[in-house]
N, C-alpha and C positions, 0 to 999 in steps of 0.2 A: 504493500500500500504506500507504504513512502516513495519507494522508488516510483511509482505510477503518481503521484502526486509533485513531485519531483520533475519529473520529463511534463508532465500537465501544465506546474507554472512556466518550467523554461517554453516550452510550446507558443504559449503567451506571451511570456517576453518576448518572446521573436516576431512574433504578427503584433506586437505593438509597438517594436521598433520599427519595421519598416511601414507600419501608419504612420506612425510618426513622421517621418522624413517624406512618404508621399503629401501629407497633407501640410506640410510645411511649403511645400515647393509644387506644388501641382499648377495653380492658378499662373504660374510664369511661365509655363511650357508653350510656346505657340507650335501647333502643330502644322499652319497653313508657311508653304517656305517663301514667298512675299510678303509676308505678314514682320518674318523675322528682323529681328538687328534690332535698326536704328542706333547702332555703338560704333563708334570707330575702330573698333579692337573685336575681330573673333578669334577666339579661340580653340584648333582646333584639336582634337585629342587622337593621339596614335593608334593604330590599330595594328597587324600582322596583313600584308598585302596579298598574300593567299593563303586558303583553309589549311587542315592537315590533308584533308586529301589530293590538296595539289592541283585544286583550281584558284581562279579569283576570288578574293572573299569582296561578297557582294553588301557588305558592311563596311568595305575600305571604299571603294569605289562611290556608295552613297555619300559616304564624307567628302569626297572631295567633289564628286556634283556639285552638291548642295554649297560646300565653299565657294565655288567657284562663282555658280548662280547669285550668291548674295553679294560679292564682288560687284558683279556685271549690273547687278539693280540698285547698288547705290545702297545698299543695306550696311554693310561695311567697308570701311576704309584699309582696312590694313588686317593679314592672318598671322593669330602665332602659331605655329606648327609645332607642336610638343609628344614628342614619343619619344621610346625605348633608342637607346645605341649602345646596349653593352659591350659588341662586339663590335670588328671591323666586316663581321660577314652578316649584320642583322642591324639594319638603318633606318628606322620609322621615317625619324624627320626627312633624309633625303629621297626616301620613296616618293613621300606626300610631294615635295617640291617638284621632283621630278614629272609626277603625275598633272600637278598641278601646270606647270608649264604649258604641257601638252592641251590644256584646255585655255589656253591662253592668258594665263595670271603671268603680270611682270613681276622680276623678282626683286622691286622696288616696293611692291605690296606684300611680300611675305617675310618674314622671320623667322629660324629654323632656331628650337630649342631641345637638344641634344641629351638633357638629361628628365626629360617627362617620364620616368619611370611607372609613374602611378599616378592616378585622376590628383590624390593629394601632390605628388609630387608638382604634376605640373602648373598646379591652382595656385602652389605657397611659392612658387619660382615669378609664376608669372606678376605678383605683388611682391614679390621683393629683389627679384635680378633685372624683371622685363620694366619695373615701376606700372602696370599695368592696374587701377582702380575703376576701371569698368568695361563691362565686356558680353559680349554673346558668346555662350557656351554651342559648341556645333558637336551633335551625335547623335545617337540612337534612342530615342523616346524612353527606353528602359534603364539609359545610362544616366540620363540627365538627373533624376530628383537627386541621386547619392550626391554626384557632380553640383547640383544647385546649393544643396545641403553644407558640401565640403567650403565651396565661394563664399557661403553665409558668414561659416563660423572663421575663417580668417579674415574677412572685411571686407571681401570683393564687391560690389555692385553689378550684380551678373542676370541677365534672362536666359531662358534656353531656348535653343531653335534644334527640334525633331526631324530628322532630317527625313525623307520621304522612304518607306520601307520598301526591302528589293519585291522585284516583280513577281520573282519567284521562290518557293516556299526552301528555305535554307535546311538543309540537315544538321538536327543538334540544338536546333536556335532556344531549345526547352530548355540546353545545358547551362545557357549563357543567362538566360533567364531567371533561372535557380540560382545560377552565381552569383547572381546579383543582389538577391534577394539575403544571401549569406554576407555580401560584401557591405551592404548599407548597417547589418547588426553590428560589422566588425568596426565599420567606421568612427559608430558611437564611443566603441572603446579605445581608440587611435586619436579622436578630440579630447576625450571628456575622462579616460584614466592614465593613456600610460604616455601619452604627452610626446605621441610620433612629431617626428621633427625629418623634411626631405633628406634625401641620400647626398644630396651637393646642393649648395646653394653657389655663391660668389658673388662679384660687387657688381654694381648697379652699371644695367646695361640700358636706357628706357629706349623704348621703341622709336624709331621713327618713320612715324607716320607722315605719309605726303598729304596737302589736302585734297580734296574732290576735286572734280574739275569746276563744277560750278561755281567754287568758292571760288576761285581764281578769276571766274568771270564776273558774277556779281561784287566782289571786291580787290578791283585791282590795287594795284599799288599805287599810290600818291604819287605825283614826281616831286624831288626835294627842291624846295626853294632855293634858288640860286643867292647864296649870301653878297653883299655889295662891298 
């Protein structure tokens, strides 16, 4: 009876941790991707550019649509590109740049941050290496509430943009799912007991962002008075 009483409340705990953090962050999720932005800073988060079984993962490819798309609509100004580079043979950020090109982002609008190991990682780099204090979170509707949650409790000013789900039904996508659902429990513990701090930080890099083009036309520059 203990033990059955035992796994009962943890049970609980866990579906009222992740209520918690969905109803925290749910009302900022836009699901519509013209809708999104309006920040000068997306942010967007690493993924693995093919499955294990050695196709495309069609969750890397959504990301960088969707990136790209908010580029081109004036939704954002400038992308930080934050993933995994443990290795010299496994490069999140230069995949994404790479990918991103090819859809015609200059690489005057992008910034590649090499140490995003983890949604935390790349949220406390991006406020304290990138100087980054507000921003659109760019990913997967399942990814974002933890992601929105994680922005909150370090100080970000962040909305999420959902990015459009693949056309076709993924194999596994229950696993990622699940995992998530475990990862938001874990996160509470990672803010709020044991006081996770990123794997690297460094000194202050802040972004630079170009402005729009419109700003450039609606306000051009003065000419300087010529002194006498």
């Amino acid at each position: 009876m203990t033990l059955g009483a035992a796994a009962l409340l943890a049970a609980l705990l866990f579906v009222a941790a992740n209520l918690w953090v969905l109803g925290r962050t749910h009302s900022r999720i836009e699901q519509t991707l013209p809708m999104c932005g309006g920040e000068r800073v997306g942010i967007v988060f690493g993924t693995s550019h093919w499955t294990r079984s050695g196709v495309r993962n069609p969750y890397f490819d959504a990301r960088m649509s969707a990136s790209a798309r908010l580029l081109r609509l004036g939704r954002v100004d400038h992308l930080l590109l934050s993933g995994d580079n443990r290795t010299r043979f496994y490069n999140e950020p230069v995949t994404m740049w790479r990918d991103l090109r090819g859809r015609q982002v200059a690489d005057a609008d992008m910034t590649l941050d090499y140490a995003g190991f983890s949604t935390f990682d790349t949220l406390v780099r991006a406020r304290d290496v990138f100087g980054v204090e507000e921003a659109v979170l760019i990913t997967q509707a399942w990814h974002l509430p933890r992601a929105l949650y994680i922005a909150d409790a370090v100080g970000l000013e962040v909305t999420g943009c959902a990015v459009p789900s693949p056309s076709r039904r993924v194999s596994g996508e229950w696993r990622l799912q699940a995992r998530e659902w475990v990862a938001r429990v874990a996160i509470l513990g990672d803010l709020y007991l044991w006081g996770r701090e990123p794997h690297f930080l460094g000194p202050l890099e802040p972004l630079e962002v170009a402005p729009p083009f419109w700003e450039a036309w609606l306000f051009p520059e003065m000419p300087e008075t010529p002194t006498r």
